[in-house]
C-alpha positions as CSV (number, residue, x, y, z in Angstrom):
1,X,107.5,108.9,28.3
2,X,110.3,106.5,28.4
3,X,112.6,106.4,31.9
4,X,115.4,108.6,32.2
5,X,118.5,107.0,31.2
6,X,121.7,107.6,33.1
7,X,124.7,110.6,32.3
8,X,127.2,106.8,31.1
9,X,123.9,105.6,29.1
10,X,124.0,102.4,30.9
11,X,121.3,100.4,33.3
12,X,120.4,102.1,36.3
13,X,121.0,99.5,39.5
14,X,118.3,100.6,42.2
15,X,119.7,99.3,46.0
16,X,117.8,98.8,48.5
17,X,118.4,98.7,52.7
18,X,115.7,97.0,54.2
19,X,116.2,97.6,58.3
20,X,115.2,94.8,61.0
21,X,113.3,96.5,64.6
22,X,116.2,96.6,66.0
23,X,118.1,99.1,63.8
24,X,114.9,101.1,63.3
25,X,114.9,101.3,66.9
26,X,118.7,102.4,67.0
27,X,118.0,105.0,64.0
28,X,115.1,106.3,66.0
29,X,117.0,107.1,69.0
30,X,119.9,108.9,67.2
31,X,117.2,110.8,65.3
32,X,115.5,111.3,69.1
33,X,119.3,112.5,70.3
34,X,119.6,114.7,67.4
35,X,116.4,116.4,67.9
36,X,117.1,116.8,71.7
37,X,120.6,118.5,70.8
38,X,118.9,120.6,68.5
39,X,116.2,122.0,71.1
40,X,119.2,121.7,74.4
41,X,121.7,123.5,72.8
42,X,120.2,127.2,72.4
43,X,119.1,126.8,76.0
44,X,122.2,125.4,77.6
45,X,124.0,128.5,75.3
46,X,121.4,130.9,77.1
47,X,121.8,129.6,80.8
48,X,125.7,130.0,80.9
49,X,125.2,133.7,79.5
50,X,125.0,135.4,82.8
51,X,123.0,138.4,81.2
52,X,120.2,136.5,79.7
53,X,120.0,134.7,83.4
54,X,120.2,138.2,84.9
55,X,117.2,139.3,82.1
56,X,115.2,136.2,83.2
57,X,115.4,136.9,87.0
58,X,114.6,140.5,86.5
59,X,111.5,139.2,84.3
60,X,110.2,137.0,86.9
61,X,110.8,139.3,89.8
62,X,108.6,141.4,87.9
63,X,106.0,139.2,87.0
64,X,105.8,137.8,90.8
65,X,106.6,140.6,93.1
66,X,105.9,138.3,96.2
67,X,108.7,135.2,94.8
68,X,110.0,135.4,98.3
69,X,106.9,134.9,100.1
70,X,104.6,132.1,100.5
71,X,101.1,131.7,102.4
72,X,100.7,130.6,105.6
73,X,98.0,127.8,106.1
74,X,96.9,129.2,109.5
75,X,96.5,132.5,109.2
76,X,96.4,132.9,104.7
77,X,98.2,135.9,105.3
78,X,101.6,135.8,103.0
79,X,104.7,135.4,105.1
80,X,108.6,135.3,104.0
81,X,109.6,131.6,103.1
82,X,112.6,131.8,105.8
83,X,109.7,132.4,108.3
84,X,107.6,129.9,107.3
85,X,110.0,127.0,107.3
86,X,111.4,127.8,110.8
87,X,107.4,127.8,111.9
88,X,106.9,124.3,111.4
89,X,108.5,121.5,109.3
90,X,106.3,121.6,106.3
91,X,108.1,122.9,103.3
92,X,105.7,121.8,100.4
93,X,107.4,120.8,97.3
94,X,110.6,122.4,98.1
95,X,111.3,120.0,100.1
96,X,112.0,117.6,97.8
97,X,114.3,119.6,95.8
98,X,117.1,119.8,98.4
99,X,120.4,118.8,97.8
100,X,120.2,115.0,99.7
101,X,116.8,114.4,98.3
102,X,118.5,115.2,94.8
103,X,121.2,113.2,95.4
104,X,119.3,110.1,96.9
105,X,117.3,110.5,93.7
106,X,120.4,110.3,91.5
107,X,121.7,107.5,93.8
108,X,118.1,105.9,93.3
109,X,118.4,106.3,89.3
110,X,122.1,104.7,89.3
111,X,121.2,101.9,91.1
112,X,117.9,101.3,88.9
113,X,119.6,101.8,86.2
114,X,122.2,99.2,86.7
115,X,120.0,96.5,87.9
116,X,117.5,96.9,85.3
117,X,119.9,97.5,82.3
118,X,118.0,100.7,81.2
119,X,118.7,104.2,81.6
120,X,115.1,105.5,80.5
121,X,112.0,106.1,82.4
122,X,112.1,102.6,83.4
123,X,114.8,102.9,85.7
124,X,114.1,107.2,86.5
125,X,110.7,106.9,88.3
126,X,111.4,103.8,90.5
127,X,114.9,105.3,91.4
128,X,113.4,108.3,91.9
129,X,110.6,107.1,94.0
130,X,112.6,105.0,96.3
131,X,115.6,107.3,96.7
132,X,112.8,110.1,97.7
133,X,111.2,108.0,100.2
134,X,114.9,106.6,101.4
135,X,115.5,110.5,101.8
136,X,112.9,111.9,103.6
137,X,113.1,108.7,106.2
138,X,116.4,108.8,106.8
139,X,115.7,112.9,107.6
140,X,112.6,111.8,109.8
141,X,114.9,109.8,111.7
142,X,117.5,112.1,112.1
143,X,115.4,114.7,113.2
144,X,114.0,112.1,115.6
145,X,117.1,111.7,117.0
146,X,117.6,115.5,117.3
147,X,114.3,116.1,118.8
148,X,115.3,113.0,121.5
149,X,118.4,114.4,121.9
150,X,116.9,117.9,123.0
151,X,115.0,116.0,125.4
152,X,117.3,113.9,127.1
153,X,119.6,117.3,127.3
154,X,117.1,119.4,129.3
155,X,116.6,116.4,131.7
156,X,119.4,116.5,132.3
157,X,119.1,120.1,132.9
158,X,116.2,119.5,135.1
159,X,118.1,117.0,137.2
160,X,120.9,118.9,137.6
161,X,119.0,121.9,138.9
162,X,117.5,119.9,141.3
163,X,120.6,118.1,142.4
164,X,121.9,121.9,143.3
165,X,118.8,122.8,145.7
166,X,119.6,119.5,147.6
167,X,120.9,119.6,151.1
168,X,124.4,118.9,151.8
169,X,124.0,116.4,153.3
170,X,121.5,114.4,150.8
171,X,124.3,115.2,148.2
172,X,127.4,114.3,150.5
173,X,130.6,115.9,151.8
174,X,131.6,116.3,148.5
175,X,128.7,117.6,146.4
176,X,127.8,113.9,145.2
177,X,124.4,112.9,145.6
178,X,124.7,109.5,147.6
């Protein structure tokens, strides 16, 4: 069968585009984008309807009654999660999802991100990992410093009580401990 010959009855010109890595790379990652949109926009359309969020908490609620609770390594029996953290310091995981950990993260990824050039995974995990751990020490400290804090104030409760049951004349005309 002889080739199909155009509607003007002249030669057909074939063109080709022949792309380098780099451009196959750059099509990839707008196909990649496009795909993402495709999946994020449904659910970011979804998570700023407040009904559907209201429909999804009532759903979960019902699916795990005890949301609010958590167990208790020493006793295994399930307490509220208020209770727990004021028990002890361990929170578990949701420790790491409070708002200066999220934001030392962020800070973490920024900073990767710029000294590596990347925005990807390259600079997410590293940022993520180091502004966790800068976090978390920098609460360890400060609760250090709390703790010592507590201390040195009921010395000084201590030493002030003592101070009171001290002759007068220990302490001075004047109530001052010479």
């Amino acid at each position: 069968m002889p080739p199909r010959l155009p509607v003007d009855g002249k030669k057909v010109q074939e063109l080709r585009i022949t792309l380098g890595s780099k451009e196959r790379q750059l099509v990839e990652s707008v196909t990649d984008s496009l795909a993402f949109n495709r999946y994020a926009t449904p659910i970011v359309a979804a998570m700023s309807d407040i009904s559907f969020m209201a429909t999804l908490a009532v759903i979960y609620v019902y699916f795990f009654p005890d949301y609010d609770k958590t167990t208790d390594p020493t006793t295994g029996e399930k307490v509220p999660i208020p209770e727990y953290y004021q028990a002890g310091d361990d929170k578990g995981l949701l420790d790491y999802v409070e708002t200066q950990n999220l934001l030392a993260v962020g800070a973490g990824y920024a900073i990767f991100g710029f000294a590596t050039g990347g925005w990807g995974l390259a600079a997410l995990i590293p940022g993520a990992i180091a502004g966790t751990a800068f976090a978390e020490g920098a609460e360890e400290v400060v609760q250090d410093v709390d703790k010592a804090r507590l201390w040195a104030q009921r010395q000084v409760a201590v030493f002030r009580t003592i101070r009171n049951y001290l002759p007068d004349e220990v302490r001075g005309g004047n109530g001052e401990v010479v």
